[in-house]
N, C-alpha and C positions, 0 to 999 in steps of 0.2 A: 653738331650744335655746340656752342662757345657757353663756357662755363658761365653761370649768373652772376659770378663775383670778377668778370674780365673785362674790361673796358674796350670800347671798338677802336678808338685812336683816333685823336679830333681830323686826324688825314683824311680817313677813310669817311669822315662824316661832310667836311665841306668838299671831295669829291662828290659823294651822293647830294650836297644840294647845288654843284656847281653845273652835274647833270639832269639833273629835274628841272632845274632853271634854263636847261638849253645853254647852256655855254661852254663852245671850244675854249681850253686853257688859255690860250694869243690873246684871245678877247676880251676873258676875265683881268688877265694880267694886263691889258693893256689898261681897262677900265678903272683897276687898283693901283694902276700906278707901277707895280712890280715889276719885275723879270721874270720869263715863261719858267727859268729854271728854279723860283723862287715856290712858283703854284706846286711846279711837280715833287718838290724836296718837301713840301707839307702834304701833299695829298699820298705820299709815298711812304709817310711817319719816319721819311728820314732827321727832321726836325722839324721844332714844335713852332707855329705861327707865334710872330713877338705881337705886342700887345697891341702896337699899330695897325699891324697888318688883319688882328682880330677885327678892329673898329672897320677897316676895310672891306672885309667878308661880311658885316653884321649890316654896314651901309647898303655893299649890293644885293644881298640877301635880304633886304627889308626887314629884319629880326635882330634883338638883342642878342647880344655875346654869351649872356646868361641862356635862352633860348636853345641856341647855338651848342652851347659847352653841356648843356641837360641832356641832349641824346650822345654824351661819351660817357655818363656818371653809370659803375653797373648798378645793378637792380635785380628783381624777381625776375627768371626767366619769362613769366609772366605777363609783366608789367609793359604799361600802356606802349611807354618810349621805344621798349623793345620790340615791340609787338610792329610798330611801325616804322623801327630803321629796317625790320625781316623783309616788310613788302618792300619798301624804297630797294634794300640789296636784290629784291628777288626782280623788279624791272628792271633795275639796273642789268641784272645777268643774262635775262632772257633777251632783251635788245642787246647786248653784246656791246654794250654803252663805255 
């Protein structure tokens, strides 16, 4: 379990809703406009989405950037956000997604 004062990394978080949304990387990328190397170098926290590209994910994601950026802030191990990025990661691992 990840410390309560550790943040997950906005990578690892528009990968978790790029997959619960059903979408291959090609698709999204194609959809935002990007380059596929552009999705995997943010979903991989090898660098951070510029602030376009946020507007981007927030457009096809249907949800504000605030929304968005709330389940990467830490918090109570407890608490609501985390409680529901655990299930989102825990389908994620079992489909092998």
């Amino acid at each position: 379990m990840s410390n309560a004062n550790e943040k997950v990394g906005v990578g690892k978080i528009l990968k978790s809703l790029r997959l619960v949304n059903d979408y291959y990387v090609i698709d999204l990328a194609d959809e935002m406009g990007v380059a596929m190397s552009d999705i995997i170098s943010i979903e991989t926290n090898q660098r951070q989405p510029t602030d376009e590209e946020m507007d981007k994910y927030s457009k096809v994601f249907k949800m504000s950037k605030a929304a968005i950026l709330m389940f990467d802030e830490p918090e109570e191990q407890d608490g609501l956000l985390h409680q529901v990025y655990n299930v989102l990661e825990r389908i994620i691992n079992r489909f092998d997604l």
